[in-house]
N, C-alpha and C positions, 0 to 999 in steps of 0.2 A: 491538591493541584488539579487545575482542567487541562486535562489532553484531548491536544484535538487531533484524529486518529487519520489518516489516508493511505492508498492505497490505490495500486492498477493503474497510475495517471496517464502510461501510455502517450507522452508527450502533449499531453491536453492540458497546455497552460491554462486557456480559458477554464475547464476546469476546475483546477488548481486552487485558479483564483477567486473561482464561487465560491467553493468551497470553504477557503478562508471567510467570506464575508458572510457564510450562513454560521460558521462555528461560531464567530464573535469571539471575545474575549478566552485568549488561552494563553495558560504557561508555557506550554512547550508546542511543538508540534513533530507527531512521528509519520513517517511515510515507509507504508511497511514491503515496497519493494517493487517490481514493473516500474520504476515511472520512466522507462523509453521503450521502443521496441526494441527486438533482440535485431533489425537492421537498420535503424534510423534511431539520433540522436537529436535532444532538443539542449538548449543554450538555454532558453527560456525556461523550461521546469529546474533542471538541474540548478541554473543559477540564482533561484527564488528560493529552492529547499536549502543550498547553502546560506545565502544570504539572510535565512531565518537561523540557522542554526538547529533546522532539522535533525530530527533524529532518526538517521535511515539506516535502512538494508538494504543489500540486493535481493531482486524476484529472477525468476528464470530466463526475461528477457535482456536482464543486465550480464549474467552469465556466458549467454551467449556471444552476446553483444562486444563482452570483452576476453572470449577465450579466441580461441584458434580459430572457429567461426565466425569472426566478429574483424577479421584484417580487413577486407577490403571496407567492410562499414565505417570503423574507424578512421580510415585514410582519407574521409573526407573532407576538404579544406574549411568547410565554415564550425566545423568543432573548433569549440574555445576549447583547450588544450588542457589547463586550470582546471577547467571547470569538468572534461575527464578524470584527469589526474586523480581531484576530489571524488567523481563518483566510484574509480576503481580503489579506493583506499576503505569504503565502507565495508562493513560487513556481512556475512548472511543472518546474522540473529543475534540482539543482543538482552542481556540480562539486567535489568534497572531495581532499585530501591526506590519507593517512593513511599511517605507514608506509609510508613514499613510493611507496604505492601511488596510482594515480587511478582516484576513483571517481566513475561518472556513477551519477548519478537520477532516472530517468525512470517517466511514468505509463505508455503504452502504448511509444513506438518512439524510439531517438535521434536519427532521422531526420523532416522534417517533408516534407508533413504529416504529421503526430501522428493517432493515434487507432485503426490498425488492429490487430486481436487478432491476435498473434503465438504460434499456438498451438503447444507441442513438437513437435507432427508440419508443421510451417510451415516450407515452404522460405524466407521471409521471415528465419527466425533466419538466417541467414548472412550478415544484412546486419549483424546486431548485432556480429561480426567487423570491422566496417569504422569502428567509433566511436574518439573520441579518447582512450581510458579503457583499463586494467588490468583494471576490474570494472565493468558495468554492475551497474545490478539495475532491474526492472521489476514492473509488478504487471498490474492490466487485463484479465488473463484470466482469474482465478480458480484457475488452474490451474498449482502449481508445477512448478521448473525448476532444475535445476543442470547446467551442461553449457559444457564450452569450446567456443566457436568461433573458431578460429585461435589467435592470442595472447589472447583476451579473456574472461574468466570471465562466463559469463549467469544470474545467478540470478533467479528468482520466489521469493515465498515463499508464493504461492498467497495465499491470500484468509481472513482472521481473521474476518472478519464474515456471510458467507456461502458454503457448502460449493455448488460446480460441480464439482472436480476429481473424474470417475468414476474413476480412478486410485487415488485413497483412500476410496475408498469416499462420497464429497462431505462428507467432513468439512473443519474449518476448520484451517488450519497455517498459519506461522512460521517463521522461520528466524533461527541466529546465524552472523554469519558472524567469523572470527577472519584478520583483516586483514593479520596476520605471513605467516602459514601458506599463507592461502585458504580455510582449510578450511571446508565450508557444512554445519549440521547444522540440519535441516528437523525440526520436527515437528508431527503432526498430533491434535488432539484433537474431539470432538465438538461436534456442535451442542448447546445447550440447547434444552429446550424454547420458552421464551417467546421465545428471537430466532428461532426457527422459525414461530410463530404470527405474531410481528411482520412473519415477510416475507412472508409468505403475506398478513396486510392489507394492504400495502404493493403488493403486487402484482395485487389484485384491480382 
């Protein structure tokens, strides 16, 4: 099977949506977690990763977004409700068969506590070596990643909705990964304008 892998979308439908048209043709599609911030909710992403039949987890900004932190965010009137309901019913990491291969999916670490940024130059990746999986994949840092450690394939696909990785220049990228094989092909395309303007509000 080709999976087509995302990650960090951070409300960038536009995005989202590139990123589908540079993957092309896939079996499945997973989103391995961010894709809102932890104070703003999109109708748009959520309701496309559903409507694929995504296969998601939550990242640290859904966590927030829907714990005790997260009231006054939610209470705001243009969330489709549905389309909450669905993103609080996902999980933080799930465990897949494919091609009898095993695949874990995690936001930041397959190790708890969860949460820390596992950067390529991070001696930390060698723990990812030590998970119960064939394939991990990760997201969290914005920053992608294909590299074995030990017996275990480590992929990122970097971040669809916000460009950090100074490696590509902080553009946004994706990846499909083809499950028989292993084989992981990453690609990167730009930012738009308007999700650029939107994180720069967001972030003031």
């Amino acid at each position: 099977m080709k999976l087509g892998i995302v990650s960090d979308l951070h409300c960038n439908i536009d995005g989202l949506d590139r990123a589908l048209e540079m993957m092309g043709a896939i079996d499945a599609l997973l989103c391995l977690g961010d894709s809102i911030y932890e104070h703003r909710f999109s109708n748009a992403v959520i309701g496309r990763l559903r409507a694929l039949d995504a296969l998601t987890i939550l990242g640290n900004h859904e966590e927030v977004f829907l714990g005790a932190a997260g009231v006054r965010a939610r209470s705001e009137p243009e969330i489709d409700r549905p389309l909450l309901d669905w993103l609080a019913e996902r999980p933080h990491r799930r465990e897949l068969r494919i091609d009898g291969k095993r695949i874990l999916m995690v936001h930041s670490t397959p190790w708890e506590p969860r949460g820390s940024y596992v950067l390529p130059t991070s001696s930390e990746l060698e723990r990812f070596g030590e998970a119960d999986a064939d394939i991990v994949l990760y997201g969290h840092t914005h920053q992608q990643l294909v590299r074995r450690v030990g017996r275990v394939l480590v992929v990122n696909p970097g971040s669809a909705g916000i460009g950090r990785d100074p490696r590509n220049g902080r553009q946004l990228s994706c990846a499909v990964l083809d499950t028989a094989t292993e084989e992981v092909v990453v690609r990167d395309f730009p930012v738009l304008p308007a999700a650029r303007r939107l994180e720069r509000a967001l972030t003031i």
